[in-house]
Residue frames as qw, qx, qy, qz and C-alpha x, y, z in Angstrom:
[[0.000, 0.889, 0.458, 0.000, 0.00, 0.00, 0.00],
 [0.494, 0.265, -0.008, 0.828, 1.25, 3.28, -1.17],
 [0.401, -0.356, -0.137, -0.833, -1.79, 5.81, -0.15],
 [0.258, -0.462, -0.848, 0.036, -4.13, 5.70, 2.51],
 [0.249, -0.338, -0.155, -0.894, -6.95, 8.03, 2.21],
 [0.180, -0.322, -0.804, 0.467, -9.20, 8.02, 5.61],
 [0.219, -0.266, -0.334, -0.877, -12.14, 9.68, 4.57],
 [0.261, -0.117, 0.333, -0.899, -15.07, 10.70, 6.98],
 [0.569, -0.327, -0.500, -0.565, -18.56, 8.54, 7.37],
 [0.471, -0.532, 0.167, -0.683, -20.73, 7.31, 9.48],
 [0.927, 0.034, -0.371, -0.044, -18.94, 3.76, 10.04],
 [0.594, 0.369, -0.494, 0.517, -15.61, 4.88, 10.90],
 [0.680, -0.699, -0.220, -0.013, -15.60, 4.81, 14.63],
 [0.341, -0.889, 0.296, 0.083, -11.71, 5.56, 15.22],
 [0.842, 0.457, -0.235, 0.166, -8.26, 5.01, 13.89],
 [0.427, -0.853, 0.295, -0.060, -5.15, 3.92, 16.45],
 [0.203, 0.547, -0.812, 0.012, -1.71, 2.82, 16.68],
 [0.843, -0.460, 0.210, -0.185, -1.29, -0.84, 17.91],
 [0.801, -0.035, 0.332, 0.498, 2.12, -2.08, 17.53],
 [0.002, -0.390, 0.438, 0.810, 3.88, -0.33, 14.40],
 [0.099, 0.427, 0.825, 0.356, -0.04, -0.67, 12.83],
 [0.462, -0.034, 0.250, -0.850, -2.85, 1.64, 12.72],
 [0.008, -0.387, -0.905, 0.175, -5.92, -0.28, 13.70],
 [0.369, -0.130, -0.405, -0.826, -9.30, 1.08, 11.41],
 [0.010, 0.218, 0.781, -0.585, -12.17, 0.56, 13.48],
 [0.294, -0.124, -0.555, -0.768, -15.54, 0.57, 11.74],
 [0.623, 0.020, 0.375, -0.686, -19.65, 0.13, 13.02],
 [0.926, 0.274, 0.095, -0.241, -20.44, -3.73, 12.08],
 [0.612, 0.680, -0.398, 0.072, -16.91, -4.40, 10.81],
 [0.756, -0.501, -0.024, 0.421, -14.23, -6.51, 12.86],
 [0.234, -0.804, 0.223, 0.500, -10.91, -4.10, 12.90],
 [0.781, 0.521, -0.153, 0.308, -8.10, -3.80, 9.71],
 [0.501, -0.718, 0.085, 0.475, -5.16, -2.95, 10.25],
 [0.354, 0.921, -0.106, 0.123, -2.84, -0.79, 7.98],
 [0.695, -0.395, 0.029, 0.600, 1.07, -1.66, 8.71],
 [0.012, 0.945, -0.018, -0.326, 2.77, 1.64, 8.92],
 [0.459, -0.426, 0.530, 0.572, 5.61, 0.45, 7.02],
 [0.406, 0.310, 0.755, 0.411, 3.60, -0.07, 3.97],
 [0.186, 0.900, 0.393, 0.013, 2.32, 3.73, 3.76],
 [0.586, 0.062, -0.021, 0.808, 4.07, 6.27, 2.01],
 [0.078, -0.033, -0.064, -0.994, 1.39, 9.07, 2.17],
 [0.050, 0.547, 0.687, -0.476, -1.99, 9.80, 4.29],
 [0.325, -0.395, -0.316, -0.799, -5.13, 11.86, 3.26],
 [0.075, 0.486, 0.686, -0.536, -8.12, 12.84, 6.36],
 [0.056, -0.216, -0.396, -0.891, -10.46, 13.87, 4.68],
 [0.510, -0.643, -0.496, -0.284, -13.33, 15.33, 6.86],
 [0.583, -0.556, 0.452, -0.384, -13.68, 14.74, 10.88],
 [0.723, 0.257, -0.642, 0.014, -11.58, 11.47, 10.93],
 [0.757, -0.576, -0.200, -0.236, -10.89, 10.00, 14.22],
 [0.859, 0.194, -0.299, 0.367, -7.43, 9.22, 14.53],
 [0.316, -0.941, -0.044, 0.114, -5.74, 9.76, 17.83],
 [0.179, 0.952, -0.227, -0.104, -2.23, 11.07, 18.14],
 [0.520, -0.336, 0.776, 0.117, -0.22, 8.10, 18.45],
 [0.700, 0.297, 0.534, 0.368, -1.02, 6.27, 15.21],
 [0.201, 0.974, -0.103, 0.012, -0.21, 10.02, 13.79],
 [0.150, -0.791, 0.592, 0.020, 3.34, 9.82, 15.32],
 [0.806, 0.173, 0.563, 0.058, 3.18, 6.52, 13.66],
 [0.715, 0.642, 0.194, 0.200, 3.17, 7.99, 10.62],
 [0.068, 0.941, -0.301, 0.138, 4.91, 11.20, 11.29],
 [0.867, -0.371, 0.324, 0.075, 7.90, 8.63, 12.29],
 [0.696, 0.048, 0.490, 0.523, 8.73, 7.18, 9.30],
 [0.044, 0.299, -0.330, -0.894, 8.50, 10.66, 7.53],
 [0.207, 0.419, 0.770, 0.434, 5.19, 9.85, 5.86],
 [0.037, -0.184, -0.137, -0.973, 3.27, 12.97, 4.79],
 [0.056, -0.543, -0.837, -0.036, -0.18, 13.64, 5.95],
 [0.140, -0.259, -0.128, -0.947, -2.63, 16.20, 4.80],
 [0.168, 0.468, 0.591, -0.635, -5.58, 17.19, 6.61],
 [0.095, -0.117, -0.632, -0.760, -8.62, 18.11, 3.76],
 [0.299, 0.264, 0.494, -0.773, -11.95, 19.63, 4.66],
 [0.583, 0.493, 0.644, -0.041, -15.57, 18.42, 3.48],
 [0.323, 0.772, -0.094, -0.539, -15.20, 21.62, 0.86],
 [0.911, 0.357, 0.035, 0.205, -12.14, 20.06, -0.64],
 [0.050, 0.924, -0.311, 0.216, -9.82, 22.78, 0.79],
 [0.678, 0.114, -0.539, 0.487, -6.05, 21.87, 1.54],
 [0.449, -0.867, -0.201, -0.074, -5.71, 22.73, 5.59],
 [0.329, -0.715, 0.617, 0.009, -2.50, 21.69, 6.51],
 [0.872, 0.184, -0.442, 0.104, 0.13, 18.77, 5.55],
 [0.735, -0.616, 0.275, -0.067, 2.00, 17.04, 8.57],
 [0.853, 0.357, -0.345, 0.161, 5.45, 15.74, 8.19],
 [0.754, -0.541, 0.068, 0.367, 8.96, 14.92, 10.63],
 [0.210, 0.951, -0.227, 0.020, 11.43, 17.49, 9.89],
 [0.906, 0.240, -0.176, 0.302, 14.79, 15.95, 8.80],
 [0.458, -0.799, 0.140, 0.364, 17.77, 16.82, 10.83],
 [0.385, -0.341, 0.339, 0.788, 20.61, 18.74, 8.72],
 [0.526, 0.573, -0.059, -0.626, 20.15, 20.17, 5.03],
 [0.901, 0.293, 0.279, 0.159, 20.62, 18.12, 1.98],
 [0.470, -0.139, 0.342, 0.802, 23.36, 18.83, -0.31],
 [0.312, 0.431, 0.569, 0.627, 21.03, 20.08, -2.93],
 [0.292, -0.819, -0.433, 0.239, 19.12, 21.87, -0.11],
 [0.453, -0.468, 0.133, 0.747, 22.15, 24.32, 0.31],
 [0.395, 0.108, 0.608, 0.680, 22.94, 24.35, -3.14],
 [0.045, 0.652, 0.703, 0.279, 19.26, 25.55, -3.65],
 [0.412, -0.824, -0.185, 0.342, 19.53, 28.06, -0.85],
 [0.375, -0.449, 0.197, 0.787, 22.41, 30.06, -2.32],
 [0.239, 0.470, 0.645, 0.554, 20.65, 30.07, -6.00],
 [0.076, -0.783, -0.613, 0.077, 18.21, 32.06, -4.64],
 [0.349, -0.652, 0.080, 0.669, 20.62, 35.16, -4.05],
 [0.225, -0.066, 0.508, 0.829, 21.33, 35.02, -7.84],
 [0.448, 0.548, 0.303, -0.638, 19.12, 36.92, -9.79],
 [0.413, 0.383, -0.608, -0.559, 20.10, 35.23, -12.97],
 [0.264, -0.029, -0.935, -0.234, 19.69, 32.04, -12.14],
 [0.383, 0.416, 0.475, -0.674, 16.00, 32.98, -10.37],
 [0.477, 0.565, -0.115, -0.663, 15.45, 34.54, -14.03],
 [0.209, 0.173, -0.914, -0.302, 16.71, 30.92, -15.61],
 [0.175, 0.238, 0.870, -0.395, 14.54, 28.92, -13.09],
 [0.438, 0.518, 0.241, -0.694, 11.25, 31.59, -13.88],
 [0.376, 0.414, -0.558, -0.613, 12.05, 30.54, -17.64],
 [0.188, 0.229, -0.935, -0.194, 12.12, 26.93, -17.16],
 [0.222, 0.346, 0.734, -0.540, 8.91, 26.94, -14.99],
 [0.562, 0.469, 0.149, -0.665, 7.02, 28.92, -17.46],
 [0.492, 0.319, -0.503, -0.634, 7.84, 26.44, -20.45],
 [0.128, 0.014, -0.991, 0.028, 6.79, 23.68, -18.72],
 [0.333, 0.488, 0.593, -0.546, 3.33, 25.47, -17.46],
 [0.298, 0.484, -0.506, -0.649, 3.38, 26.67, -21.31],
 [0.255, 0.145, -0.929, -0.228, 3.78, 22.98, -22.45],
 [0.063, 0.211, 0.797, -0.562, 0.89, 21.88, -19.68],
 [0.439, 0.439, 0.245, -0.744, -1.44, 24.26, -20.73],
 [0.361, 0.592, -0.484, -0.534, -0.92, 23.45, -24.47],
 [0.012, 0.003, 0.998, 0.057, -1.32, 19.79, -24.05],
 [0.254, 0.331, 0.739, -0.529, -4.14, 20.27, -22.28],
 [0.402, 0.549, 0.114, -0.724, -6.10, 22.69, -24.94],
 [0.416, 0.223, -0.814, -0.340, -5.10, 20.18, -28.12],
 [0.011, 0.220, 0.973, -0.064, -7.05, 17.65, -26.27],
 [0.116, 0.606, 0.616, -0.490, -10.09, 19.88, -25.54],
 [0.184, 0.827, -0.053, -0.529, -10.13, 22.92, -28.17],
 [0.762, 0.314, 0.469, 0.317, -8.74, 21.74, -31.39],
 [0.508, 0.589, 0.334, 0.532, -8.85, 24.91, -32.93],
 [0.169, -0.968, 0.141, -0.119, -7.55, 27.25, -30.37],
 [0.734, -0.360, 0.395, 0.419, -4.61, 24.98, -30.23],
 [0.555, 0.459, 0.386, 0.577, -3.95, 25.47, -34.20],
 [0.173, 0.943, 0.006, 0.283, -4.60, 29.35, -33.71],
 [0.388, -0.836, 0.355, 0.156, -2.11, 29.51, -30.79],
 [0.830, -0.183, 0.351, 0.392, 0.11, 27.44, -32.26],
 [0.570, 0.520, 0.226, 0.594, 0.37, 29.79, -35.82],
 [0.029, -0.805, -0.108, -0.583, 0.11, 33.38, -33.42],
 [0.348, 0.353, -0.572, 0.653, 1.16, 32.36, -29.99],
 [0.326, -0.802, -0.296, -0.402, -0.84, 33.36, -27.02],
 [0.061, 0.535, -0.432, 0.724, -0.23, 35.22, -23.91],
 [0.127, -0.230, -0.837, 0.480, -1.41, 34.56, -19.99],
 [0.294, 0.229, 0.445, -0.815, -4.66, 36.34, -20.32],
 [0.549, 0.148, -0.679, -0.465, -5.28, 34.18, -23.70],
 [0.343, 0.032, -0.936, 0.075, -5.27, 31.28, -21.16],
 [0.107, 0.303, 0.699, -0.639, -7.22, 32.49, -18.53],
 [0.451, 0.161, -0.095, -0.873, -9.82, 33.71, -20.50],
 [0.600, -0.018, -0.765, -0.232, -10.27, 29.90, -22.17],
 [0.398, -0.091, -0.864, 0.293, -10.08, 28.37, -18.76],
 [0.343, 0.108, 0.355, -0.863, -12.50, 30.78, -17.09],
 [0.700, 0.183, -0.275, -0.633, -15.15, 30.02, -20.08],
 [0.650, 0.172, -0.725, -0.151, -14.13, 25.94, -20.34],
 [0.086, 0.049, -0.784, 0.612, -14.49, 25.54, -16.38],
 [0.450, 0.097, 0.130, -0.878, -18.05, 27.10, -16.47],
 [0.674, 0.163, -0.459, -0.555, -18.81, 25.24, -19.08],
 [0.162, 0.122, -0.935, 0.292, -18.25, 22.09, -16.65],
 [0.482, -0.517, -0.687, 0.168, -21.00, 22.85, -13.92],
 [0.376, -0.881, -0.150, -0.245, -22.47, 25.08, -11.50],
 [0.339, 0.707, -0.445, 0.434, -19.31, 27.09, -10.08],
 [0.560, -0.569, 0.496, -0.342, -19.50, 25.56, -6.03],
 [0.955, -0.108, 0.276, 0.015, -19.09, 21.97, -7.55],
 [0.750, 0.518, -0.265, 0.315, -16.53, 22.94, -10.07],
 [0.071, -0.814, 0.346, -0.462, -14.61, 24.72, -7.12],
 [0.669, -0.504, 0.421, -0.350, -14.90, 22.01, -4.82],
 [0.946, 0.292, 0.117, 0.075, -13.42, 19.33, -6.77],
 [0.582, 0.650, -0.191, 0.450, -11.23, 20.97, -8.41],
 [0.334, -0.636, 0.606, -0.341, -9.50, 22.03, -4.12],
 [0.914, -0.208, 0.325, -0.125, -9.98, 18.51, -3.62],
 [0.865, 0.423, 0.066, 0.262, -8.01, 17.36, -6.48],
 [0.597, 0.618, -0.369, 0.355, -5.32, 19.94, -6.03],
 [0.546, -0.726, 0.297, -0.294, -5.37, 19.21, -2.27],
 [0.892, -0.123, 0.409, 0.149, -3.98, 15.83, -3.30],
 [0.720, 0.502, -0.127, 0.463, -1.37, 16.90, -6.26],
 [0.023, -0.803, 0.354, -0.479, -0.23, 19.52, -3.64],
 [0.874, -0.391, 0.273, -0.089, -0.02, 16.62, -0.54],
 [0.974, 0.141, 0.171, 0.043, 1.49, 14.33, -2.97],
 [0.492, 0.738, -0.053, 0.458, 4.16, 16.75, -4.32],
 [0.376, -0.707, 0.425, -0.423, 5.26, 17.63, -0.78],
 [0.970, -0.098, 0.212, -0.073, 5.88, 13.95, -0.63],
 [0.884, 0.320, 0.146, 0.308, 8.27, 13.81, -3.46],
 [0.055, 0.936, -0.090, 0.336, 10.12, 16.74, -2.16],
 [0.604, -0.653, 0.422, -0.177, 10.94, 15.55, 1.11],
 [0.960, 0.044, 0.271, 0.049, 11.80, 12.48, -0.55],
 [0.516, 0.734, -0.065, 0.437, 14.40, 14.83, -2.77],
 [0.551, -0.339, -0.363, 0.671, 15.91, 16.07, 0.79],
 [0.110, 0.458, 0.212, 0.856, 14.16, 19.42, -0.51],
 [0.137, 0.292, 0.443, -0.837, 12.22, 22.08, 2.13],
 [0.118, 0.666, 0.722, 0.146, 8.48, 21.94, 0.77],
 [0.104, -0.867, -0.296, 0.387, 8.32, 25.77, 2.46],
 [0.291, -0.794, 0.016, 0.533, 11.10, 27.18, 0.56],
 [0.551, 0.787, 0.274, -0.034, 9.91, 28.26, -2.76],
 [0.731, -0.038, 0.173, 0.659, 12.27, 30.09, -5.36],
 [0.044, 0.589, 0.336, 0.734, 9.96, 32.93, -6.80],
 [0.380, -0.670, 0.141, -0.622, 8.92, 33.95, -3.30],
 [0.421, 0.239, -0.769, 0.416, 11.17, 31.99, -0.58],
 [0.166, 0.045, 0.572, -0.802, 8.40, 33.56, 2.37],
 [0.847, 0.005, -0.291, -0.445, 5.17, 31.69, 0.67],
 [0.531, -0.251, 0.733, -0.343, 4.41, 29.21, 2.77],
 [0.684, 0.226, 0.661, 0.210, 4.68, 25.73, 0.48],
 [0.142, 0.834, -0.169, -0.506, 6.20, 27.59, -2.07],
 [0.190, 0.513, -0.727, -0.416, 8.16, 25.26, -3.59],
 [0.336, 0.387, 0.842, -0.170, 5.44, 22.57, -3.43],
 [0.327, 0.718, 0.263, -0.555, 3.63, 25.27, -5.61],
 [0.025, 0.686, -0.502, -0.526, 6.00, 25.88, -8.00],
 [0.023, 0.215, -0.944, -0.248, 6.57, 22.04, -8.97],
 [0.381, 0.307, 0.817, -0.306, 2.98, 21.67, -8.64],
 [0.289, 0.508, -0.017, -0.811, 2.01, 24.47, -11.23],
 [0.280, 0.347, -0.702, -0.556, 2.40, 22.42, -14.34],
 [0.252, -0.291, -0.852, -0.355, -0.20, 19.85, -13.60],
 [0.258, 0.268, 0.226, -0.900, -2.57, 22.50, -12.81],
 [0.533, 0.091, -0.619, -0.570, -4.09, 21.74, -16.87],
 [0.380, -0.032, -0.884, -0.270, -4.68, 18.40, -15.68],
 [0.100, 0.467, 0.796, -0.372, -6.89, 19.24, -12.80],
 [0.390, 0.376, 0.126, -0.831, -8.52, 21.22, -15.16],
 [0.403, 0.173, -0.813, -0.384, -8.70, 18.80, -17.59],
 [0.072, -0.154, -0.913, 0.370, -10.24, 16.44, -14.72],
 [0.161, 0.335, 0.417, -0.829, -12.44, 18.64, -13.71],
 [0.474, 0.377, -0.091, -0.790, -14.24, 19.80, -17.14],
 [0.393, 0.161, -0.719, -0.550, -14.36, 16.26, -18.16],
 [0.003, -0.155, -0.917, 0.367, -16.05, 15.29, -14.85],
 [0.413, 0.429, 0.474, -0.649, -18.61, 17.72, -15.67],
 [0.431, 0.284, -0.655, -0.552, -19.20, 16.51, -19.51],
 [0.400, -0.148, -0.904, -0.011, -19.89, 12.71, -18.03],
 [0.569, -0.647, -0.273, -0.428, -22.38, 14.13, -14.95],
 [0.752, -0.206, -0.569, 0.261, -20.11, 12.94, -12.52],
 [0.055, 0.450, -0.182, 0.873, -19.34, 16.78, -11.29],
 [0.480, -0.455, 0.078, -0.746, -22.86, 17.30, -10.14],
 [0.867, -0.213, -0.393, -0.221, -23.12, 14.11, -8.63],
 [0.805, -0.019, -0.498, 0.320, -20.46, 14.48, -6.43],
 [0.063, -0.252, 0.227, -0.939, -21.17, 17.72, -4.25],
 [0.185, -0.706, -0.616, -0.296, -24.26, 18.57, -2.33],
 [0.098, 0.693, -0.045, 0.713, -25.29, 21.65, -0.95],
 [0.378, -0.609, -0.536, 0.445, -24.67, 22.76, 2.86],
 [0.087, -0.929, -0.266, 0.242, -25.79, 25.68, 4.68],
 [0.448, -0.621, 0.275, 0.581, -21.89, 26.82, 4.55],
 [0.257, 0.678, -0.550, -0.415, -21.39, 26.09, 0.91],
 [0.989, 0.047, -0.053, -0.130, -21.18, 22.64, -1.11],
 [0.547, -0.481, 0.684, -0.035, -19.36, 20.34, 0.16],
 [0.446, 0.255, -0.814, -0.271, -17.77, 16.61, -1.83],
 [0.802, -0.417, 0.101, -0.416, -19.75, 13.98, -0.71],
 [0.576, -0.309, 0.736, 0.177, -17.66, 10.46, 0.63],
 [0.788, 0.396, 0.445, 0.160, -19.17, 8.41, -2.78],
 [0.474, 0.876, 0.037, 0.085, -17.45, 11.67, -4.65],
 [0.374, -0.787, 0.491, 0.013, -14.33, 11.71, -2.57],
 [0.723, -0.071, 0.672, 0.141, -13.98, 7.76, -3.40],
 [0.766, 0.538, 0.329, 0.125, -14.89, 8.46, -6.90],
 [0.163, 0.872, -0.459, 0.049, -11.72, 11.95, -7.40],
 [0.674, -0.512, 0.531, -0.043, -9.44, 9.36, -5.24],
 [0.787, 0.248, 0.534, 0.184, -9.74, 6.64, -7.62],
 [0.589, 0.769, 0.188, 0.159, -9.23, 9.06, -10.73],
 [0.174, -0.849, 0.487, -0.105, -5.73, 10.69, -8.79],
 [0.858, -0.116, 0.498, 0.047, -4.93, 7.11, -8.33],
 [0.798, 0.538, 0.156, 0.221, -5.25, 6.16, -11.77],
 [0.200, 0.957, -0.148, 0.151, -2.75, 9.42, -12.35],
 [0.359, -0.896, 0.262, -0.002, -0.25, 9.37, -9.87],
 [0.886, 0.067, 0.293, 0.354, 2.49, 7.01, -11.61],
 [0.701, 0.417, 0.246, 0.524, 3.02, 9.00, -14.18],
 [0.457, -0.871, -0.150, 0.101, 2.68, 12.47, -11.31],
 [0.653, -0.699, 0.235, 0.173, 5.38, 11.47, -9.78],
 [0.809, 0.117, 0.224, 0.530, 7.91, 10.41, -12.39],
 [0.243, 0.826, 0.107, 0.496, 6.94, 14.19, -14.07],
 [0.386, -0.897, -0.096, -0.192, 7.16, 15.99, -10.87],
 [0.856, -0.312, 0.285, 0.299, 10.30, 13.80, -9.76],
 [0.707, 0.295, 0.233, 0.599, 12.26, 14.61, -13.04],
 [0.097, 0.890, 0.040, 0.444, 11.43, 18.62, -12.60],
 [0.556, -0.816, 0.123, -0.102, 12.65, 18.77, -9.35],
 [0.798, -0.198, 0.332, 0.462, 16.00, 16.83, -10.66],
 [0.452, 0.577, 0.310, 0.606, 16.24, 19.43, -13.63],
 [0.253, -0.926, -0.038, -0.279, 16.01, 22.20, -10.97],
 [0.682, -0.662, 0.225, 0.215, 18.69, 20.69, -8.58],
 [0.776, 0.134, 0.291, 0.543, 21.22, 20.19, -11.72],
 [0.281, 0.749, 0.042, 0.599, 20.84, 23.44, -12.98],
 [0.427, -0.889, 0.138, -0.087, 21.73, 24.88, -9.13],
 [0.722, -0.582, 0.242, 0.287, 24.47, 22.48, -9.48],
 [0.728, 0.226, 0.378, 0.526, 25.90, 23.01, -12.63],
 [0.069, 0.974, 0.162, 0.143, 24.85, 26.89, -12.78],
 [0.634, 0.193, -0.095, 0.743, 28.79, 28.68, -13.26],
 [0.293, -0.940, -0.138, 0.107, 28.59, 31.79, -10.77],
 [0.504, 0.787, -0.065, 0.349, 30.93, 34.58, -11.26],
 [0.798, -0.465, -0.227, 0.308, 33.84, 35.08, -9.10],
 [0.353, -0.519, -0.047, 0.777, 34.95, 38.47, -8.71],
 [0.076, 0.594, -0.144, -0.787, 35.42, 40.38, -11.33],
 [0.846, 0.400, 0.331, -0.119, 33.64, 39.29, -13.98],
 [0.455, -0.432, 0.383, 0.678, 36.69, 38.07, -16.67],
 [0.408, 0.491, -0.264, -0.723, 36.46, 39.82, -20.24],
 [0.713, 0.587, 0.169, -0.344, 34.52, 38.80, -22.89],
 [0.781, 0.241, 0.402, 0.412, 36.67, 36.90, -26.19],
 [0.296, 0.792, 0.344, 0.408, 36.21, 40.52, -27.92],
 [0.185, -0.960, 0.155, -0.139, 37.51, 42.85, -25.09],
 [0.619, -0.514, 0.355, 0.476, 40.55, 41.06, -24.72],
 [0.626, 0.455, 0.359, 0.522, 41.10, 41.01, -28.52],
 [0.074, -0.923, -0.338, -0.165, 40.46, 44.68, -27.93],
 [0.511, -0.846, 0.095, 0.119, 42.74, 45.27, -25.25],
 [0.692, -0.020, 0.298, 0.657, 46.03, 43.46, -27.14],
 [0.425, 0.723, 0.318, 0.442, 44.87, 46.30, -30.20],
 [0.314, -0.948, -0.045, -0.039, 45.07, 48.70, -27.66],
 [0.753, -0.439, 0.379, 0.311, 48.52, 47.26, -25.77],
 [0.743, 0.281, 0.409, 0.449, 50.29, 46.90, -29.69],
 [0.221, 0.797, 0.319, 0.463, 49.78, 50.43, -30.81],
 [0.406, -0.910, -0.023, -0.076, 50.65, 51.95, -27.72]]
C-alpha cells in the first residue's frame, strides 16, 4: 500500500496505533489494520478520528499527511522534519541570491506550465490549439479559455470544490516527493516567504490536468453528482471523494515520475549553474580589444 486516504462517514468509529499498525475501526466491521511500514502518504479527509499516536506513527517514518476539509480545501500537511540540510538543499539556498539564475529557473517553470497548458487545450479545443500554435498566445489568452471551459463544466460551487480537492492531493502528494528529494516543501524560489512555495511551484504544471479532470467530470455528470449543498457552501460527498481518489490514483504514476524529473532538472541546474567570481573576466572581444590597444601603444 502506497496511499491511505481516511475519509469521513458514518462507520468509521476511530483510527489507532497498535504495535507499528494503525488499527481502522468501523460500526459492524471486525478491525483492519494498515502496517505503517507499507504507507508512504496519508489523506483525512473530513472529521476522521485518529488519535495522536497512530499520527506519530506515521509522522515517524517521515510519511506525509494532509488534513482536507468536506469543501475540498487543503488545511494543513504534517510531516517529521529531517535533521541537517541536503546537499542540494544548500545548493538551492544560495541560488536564490542570484538573480540570474532565479530569471533561468522563472524561464524553465514557465515552459513547462506553457507545455501543460498546451497539451491540455489540443485535447479539448482543437482549434484554439492550431490558432495559438500559428500566433502564440499570452497569460490572459489562457485564462480567459479556462474561465469560459471551467463554467462550461458545472455550476461554479461543484466545479470549485473538486477541483480544491483534487489539487489538495497533487499539492499533498508533491510535498511527498520533495521531502523524498531532501528538498524544504516551504522554501519556494519565486517567493522563498510563501508558505509551500516550492510545493507550488513544482505543482504548477499539472494545474491543466486538474482542469482537464475537472471539465471532463462535468461533460460525463459525474461533477454534479459528487457535491451537495450545505448551509456553509457545497461540500464533496464520501461516494465523490472515493470516486476523485480513484481518478488521482489512476494518475499518480506517471505524477510522480513528471514531478520527480522537474525537481532533478532544478537541482542540476543549481548544481551546474557557473557563478561569477569576482570580477567578472572579459569577454573573447575585449581582450582582442585590449592586445589592439597594448600593440599600438
Amino acid at each position: 500500500m502506497r496511499s491511505l486516504y481516511l475519509v469521513e462517514s458514518d462507520r468509521l468509529r476511530r483510527v489507532v496505533a497498535e504495535g507499528r499498525a494503525l488499527r481502522v475501526e468501523e460500526e459492524g466491521r471486525a478491525p483492519w489494520y494498515v502496517p505503517a511500514a507499507r504507507v508512504e502518504r496519508a489523506v483525512l479527509w473530513g472529521s476522521v478520528p485518529v488519535d495522536t499516536e497512530a499520527l506519530g506513527l506515521l509522522l515517524d517514518r517521515n510519511v506525509p499527511v494532509a488534513f482536507v476539509a468536506r469543501g475540498g480545501r487543503l488545511r494543513g500537511i504534517a510531516w517529521s522534519a529531517r535533521s541537517g540540510a541536503s546537499r542540494a538543499q544548500v545548493w538551492l539556498a544560495r541560488r536564490r541570491q542570484d538573480p540570474d539564475w532565479v530569471a533561468a529557473y522563472r524561464t524553465l517553470l514557465a515552459s513547462w506550465t506553457r507545455e501543460a497548458r498546451l497539451a491540455l487545450v489540443r485535447r479539448v479545443d482543437p482549434a484554439v490549439f492550431a490558432r495559438w500554435t500559428r500566433s502564440g498566445f499570452r497569460g490572459a489568452d489562457w485564462q480567459r479559455w479556462r474561465r469560459a471551459y471551467l463554467a462550461s463544466a458545472g455550476p461554479e460551487g461543484a466545479v470549485d470544490a473538486v477541483w480544491r480537492y483534487l489539487k489538495s492531493l497533487v499539492w499533498e502528494a508533491a510535498t511527498g516527493w520533495i521531502l523524498a528529494e531532501g528538498l524544504d516543501p516551504h522554501q519556494g524560489i519565486l517567493d522563498p516567504r510563501e508558505r509551500f512555495g516550492f510545493t507550488k511551484e513544482m505543482a504548477r504544471p499539472l494545474v491543466p490536468w486538474i482542469d482537464g479532470e475537472v471539465g471532463r467530470g462535468g461533460g460525463s455528470g459525474v461533477l454534479a453528482r459528487s457535491v451537495h449543498e450545505q448551509e456553509d457552501g457545497v461540500e464533496l460527498t464520501p461516494a465523490g471523494v472515493r470516486h476523485w481518489t480513484a481518478r488521482f490514483e489512476g494518475q499518480l504514476g506517471w505524477m510522480e515520475q513528471d514531478v520527480r524529473q522537474r525537481i532533478g532538472r532544478v537541482v542540476r541546474l543549481a548544481l551546474e549553474w557557473q557563478p561569477e567570481v569576482g570580477p567578472r573576466p572579459p569577454r573573447p572581444a575585449e581582450r582582442r580589444g585590449r592586445l589592439c590597444e597594448s600593440s599600438t601603444s
